[in-house]
N, C-alpha and C positions, 0 to 999 in steps of 0.2 A: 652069472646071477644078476639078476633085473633089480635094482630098490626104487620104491617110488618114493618119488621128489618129495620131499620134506613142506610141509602145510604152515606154509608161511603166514595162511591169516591170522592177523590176535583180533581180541578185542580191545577199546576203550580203554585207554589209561585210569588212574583216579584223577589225576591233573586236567586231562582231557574235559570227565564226566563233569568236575567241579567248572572250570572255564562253561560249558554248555549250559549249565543250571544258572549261571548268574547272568549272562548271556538272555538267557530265556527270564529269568526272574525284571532283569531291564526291563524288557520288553513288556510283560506283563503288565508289569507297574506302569509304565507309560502310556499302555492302552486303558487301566482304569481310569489314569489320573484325567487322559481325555475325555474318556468319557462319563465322570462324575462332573467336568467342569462344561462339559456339553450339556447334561441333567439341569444343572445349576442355572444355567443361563434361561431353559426352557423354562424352567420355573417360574423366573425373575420376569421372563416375557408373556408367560400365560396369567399372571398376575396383573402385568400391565395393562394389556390388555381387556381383562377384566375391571381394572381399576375404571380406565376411561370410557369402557362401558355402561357401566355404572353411572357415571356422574350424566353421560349425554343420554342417557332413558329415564332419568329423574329428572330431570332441566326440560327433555322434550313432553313427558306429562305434565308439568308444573306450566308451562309453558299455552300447553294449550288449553288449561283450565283458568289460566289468568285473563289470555285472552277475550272470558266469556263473561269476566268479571263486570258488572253493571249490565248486566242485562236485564230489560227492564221492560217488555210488551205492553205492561198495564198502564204504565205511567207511573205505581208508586214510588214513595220516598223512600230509597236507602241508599248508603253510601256501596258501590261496588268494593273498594276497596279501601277500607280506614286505616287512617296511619296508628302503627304499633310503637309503640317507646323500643320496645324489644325487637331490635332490626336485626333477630335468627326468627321474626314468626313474623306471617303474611294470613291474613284472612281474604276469603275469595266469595263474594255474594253475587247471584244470582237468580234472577225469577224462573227458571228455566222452563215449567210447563203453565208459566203466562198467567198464573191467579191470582198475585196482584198480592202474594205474600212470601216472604222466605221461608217455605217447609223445614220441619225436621223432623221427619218423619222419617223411614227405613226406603233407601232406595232415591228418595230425592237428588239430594247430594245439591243441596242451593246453599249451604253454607260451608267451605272445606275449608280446613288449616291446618297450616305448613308448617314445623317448629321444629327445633332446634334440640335432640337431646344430646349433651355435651356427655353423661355420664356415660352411654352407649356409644358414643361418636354415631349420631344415625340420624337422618331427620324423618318425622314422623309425619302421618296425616292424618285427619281428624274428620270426618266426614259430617261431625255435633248431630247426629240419628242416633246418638247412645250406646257407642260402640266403644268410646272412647280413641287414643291414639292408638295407629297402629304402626310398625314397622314399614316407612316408603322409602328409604337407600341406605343400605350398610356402610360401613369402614368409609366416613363422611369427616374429613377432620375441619372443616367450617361451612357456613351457611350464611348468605348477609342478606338481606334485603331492606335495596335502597326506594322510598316513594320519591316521585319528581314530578314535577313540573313541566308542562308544555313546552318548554326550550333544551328537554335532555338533561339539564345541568345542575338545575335551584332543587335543594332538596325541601321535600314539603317536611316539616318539623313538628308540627301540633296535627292536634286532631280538628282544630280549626279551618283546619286549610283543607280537610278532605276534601271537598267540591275541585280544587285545584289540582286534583292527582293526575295526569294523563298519562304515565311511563312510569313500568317497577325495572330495575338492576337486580338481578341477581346472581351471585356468585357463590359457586358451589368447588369447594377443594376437596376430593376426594382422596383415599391413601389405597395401599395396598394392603392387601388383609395381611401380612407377615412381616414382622420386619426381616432385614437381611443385613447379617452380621457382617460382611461386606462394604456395607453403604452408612459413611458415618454422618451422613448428613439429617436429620431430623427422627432421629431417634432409629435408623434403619429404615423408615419408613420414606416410600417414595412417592411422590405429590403429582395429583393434576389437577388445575384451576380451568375453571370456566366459567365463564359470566358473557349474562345474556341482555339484552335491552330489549323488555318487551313494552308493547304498546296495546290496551285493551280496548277494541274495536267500539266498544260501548260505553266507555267512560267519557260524560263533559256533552252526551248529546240531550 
């Protein structure tokens, strides 16, 4: 008589099972933790990025409308740019279609201003056509503007000295739109400055 050989497979232990599941539970847990702290970073960097975007496309508009400041075909009298006691706001004059007055009318845009709203962190612009301000760069946490003098350095102080303005400072510190409970420095909030010396081709001629 033949018997066949005895079926020596088992299955799995409980000891076994349990070892496998914690094993794999490790494992799990360490692939999220990467990858919520890979998320995190993305984050903090698509912010950043956005941040510094931000301040250098308001700096480069602000930039080339100051530039145009005192323009003046007709020969009238105005200041291109008068000094503000309030150095978060810049006024920008210009004759721009040569009539020999500052329009405000819709679409001119010969008188534009740059201000400071602290309550919104944002600076606004102002085009005086009767629009009033409007939203010109978000999550803005300062704005300065300095008037100078033809040597970079003398700051013009009175409204006296407009004829003397040849150079504006401006420095623009933008933030990240979130803070990040991570970053204890400035309230989570992460910073980038930039300040520019611009020089308005038409001022002092």
């Amino acid at each position: 008589m033949h018997y066949l050989p005895k079926n020596r497979e088992s299955g799995f232990t409980l000891v076994e099972m349990l070892i496998a599941m914690t094993i794999g539970l490790i494992i799990l847990t360490a692939l999220s933790s990467t990858f919520l702290i890979q998320r995190k970073t993305y984050d903090v960097q698509e912010q950043i990025v956005e941040m510094v975007q931000t301040a250098r496309a308001a700096m480069d508009m602000m930039t080339r409308e100051i530039r145009m400041a005192g323009y003046n075909p007709a020969g009238v009298s105005f200041d291109g740019i008068p000094y503000n006691a309030d150095s978060s706001t810049i006024d920008v004059y210009a004759d721009l279609n040569g009539n020999g007055s500052i329009d405000t009318t819709s679409g001119t845009y010969e008188h534009i201003t740059y201000l400071y709203d602290s309550t919104n962190n944002q600076i606004d612009r102002n085009t005086n056509t009767g629009g009033g301000n409007q939203p010109f760069a978000e999550n803005i946490e300062t704005f300065e503007v300095l008037c100078l003098k033809a040597d970079g350095v003398t700051e013009v102080t009175t409204t006296a000295e407009n004829a003397d303005i040849r150079q504006i400072r401006i420095t623009i510190t933008a933030r990240t739109t979130e803070a990040d409970a991570d970053y204890s420095t400035n309230g989570g909030y992460r910073t980038h400055t930039l300040t520019s010396l611009i020089t308005p081709r038409n001022l002092g001629l």
